[in-house]
C-alpha positions as a printed NumPy array, in Angstrom:
array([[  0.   ,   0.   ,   0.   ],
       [  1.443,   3.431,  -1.088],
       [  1.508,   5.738,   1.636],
       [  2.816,   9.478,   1.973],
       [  5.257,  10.056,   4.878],
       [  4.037,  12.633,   7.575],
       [  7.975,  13.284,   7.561],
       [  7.297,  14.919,   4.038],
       [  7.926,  18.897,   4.398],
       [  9.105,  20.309,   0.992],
       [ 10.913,  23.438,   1.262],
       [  8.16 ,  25.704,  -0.499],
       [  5.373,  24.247,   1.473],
       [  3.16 ,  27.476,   2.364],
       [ -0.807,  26.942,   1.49 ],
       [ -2.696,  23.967,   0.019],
       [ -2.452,  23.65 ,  -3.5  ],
       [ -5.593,  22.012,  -5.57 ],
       [ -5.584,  20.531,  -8.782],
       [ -7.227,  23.776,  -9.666],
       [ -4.345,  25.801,  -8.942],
       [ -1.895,  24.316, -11.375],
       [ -0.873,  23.193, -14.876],
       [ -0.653,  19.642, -14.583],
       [  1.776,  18.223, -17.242],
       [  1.104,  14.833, -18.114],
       [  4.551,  13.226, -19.299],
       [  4.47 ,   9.571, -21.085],
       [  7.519,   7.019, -21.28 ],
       [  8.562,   5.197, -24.612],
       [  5.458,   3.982, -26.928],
       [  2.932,   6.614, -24.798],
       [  0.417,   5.753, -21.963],
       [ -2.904,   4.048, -23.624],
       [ -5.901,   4.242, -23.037],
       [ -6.364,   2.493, -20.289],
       [ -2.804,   3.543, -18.177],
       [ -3.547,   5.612, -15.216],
       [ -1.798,   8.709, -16.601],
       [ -4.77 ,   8.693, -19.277],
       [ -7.684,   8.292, -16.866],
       [ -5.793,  11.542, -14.818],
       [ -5.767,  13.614, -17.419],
       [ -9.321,  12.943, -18.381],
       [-10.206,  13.153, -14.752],
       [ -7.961,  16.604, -14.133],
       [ -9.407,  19.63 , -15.466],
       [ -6.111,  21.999, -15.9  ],
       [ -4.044,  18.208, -16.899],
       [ -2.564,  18.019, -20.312],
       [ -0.379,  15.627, -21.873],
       [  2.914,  16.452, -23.414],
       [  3.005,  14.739, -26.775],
       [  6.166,  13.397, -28.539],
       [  6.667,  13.454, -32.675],
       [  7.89 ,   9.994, -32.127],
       [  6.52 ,   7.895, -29.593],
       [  8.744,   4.526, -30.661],
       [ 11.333,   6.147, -32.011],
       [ 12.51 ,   8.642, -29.225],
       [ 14.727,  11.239, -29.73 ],
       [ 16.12 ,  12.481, -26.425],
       [ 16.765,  16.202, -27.45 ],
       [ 13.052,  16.462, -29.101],
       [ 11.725,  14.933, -25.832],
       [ 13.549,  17.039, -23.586],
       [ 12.604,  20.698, -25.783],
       [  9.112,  19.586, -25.679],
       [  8.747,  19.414, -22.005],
       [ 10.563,  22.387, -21.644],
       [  8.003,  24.279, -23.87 ],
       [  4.927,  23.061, -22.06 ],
       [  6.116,  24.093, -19.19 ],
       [  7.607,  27.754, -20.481],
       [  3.828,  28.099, -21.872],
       [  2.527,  27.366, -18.857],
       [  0.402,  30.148, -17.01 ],
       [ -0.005,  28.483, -13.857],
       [  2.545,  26.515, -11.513],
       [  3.428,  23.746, -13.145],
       [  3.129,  20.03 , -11.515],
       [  4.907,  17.341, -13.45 ],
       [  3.553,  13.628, -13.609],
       [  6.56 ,  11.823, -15.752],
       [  5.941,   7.858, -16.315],
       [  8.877,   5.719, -17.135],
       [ 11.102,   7.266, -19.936],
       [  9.341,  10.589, -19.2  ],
       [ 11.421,  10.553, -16.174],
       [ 14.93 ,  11.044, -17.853],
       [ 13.169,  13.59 , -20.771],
       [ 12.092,  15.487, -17.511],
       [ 15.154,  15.631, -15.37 ],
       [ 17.104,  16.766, -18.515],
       [ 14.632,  19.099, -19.433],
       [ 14.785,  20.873, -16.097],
       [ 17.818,  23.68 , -17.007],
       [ 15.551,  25.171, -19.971],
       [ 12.427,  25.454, -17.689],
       [ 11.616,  29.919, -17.12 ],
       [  8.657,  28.774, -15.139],
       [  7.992,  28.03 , -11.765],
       [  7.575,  24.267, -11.063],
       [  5.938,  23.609,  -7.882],
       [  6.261,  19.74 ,  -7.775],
       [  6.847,  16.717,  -9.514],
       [  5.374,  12.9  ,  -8.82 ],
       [  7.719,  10.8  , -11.104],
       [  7.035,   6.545, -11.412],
       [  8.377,   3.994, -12.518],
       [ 12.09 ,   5.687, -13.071],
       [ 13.877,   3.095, -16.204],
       [ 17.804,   2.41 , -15.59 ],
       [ 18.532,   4.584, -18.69 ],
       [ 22.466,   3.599, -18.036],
       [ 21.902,  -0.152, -17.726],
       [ 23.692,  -2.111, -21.487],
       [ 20.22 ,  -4.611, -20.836],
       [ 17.728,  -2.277, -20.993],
       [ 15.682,  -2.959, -24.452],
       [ 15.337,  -1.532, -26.765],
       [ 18.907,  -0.601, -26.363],
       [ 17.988,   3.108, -27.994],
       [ 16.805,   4.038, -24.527],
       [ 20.456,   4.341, -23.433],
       [ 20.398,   7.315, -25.246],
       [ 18.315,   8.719, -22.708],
       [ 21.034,   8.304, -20.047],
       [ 22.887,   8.75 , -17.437],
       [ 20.356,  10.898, -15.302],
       [ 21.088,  13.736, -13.809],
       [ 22.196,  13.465, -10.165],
       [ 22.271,  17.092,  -8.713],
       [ 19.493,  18.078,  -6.262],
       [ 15.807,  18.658,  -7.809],
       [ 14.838,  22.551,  -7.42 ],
       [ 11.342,  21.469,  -6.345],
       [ 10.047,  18.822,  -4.307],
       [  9.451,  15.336,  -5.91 ],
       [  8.083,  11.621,  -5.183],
       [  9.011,   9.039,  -7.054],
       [  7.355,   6.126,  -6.699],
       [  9.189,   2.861,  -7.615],
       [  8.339,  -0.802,  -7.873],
       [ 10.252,  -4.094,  -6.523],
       [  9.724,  -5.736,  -9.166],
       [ 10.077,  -3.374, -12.387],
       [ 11.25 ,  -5.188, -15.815],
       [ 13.046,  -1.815, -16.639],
       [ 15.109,  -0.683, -13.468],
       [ 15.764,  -2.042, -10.03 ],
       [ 14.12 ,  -0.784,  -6.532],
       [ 17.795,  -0.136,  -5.585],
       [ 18.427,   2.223,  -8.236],
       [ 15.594,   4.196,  -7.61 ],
       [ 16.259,   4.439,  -4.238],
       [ 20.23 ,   5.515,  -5.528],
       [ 18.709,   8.148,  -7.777],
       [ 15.844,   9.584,  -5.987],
       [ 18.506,   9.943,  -3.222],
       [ 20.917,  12.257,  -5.264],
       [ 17.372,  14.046,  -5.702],
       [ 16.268,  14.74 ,  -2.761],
       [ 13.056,  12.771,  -3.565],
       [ 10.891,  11.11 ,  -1.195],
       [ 10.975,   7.627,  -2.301],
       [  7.635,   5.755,  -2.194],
       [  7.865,   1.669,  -2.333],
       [  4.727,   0.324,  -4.329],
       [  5.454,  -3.157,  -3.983],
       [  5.605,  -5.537,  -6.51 ],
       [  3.802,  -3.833,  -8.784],
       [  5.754,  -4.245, -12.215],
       [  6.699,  -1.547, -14.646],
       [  3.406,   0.012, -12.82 ],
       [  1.392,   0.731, -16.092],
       [ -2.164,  -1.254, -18.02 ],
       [  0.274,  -3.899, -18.503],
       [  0.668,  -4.823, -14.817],
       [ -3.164,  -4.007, -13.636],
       [ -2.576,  -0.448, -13.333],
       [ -5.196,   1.309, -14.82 ],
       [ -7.319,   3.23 , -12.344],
       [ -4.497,   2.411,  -9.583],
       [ -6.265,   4.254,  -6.677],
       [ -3.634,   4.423,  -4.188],
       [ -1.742,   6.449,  -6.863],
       [ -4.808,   8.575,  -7.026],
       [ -4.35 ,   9.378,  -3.08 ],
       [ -0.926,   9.773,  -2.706],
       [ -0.923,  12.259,  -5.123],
       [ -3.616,  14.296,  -4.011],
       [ -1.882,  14.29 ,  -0.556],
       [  1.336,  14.939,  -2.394],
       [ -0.358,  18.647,  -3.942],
       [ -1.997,  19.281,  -0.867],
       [  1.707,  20.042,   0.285],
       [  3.061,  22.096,  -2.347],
       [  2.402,  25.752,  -2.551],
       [  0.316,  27.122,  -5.234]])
């Protein structure tokens, strides 16, 4: 069971931020979230959610990724909250010296090991290594025991360098349709409680 830790004080936490109060950037890994993923049902569900779309979906290019995020969030006319799934995690951190506006949080899942030689397709090296310097907003990152596309270890190493709270969701796969996370309530909680800590 996911669970937010009461120890949990980001540094800009001020008032309670609602769902209302920012642009929520929806951010899919390699191939896109379908239909039925969870990041799909949250944007439909979110109001002031959008998804950041990709040229190529399975055919990445890291630079494209990373200047698309970067303009979503420079368009942005709210705080910006980032949701990144899988290889939307990497795009992201990269992405973060060309944002100009203010991100108040982001809730990042499933992180790949972009540096490990048995990742496949092998293209998503490219993506690598991540950044390891210290987020300038808070973050969660929620990571699984038993993910086909990086170890619970490594996302404990990089969420670390971070300064992310790391959230343990089990054995709960690559955390997407494909391992029974569709609606995946307990994601639905923790980050609600997650942007009821930020400040708008």
């Amino acid at each position: 069971m996911l669970s937010l830790d009461r120890t949990f004080k980001p540094s800009h936490i001020g008032g309670i931020m609602k769902a209302s109060d920012a642009d929520i950037l929806i951010i899919p890994g390699y191939t896109n979230s379908g239909p039925d993923h969870w990041q799909t049902r949250w944007e439909a569900k979110l109001s002031t959610a959008r998804r950041v779309e990709q040229a190529e979906w399975s055919k990445p290019v890291r630079d494209d990724w990373i200047a698309r995020i970067a303009e979503e969030v420079n368009a942005s006319t709210r705080p910006v909250v980032l949701v990144a799934h899988s290889l939307g995690i990497p795009s992201t951190i990269h992405a973060i010296p060309h944002f100009k506006n203010k991100v108040a949080g982001a809730f990042l899942v499933a992180p790949p090991d972009v540096a490990n030689p048995e990742i496949r397709p092998k293209h998503l090296m490219t993506f690598g290594p991540y950044p390891r310097d210290p987020l300038p907003f808070p973050a969660i990152t929620v990571a699984s025991r038993n993910d086909p596309f990086g170890t619970y270890e490594h996302a404990d190493d990089i969420a670390a360098s971070w300064g992310s709270l790391l959230i343990d969701a089990g054995e709960s796969g690559h955390i997407n349709s494909e391992s029974g996370h569709g609606p995946w309530p307990e994601g639905t909680m923790v980050f609600a409680q997650f942007l009821s800590k930020l400040k708008p």
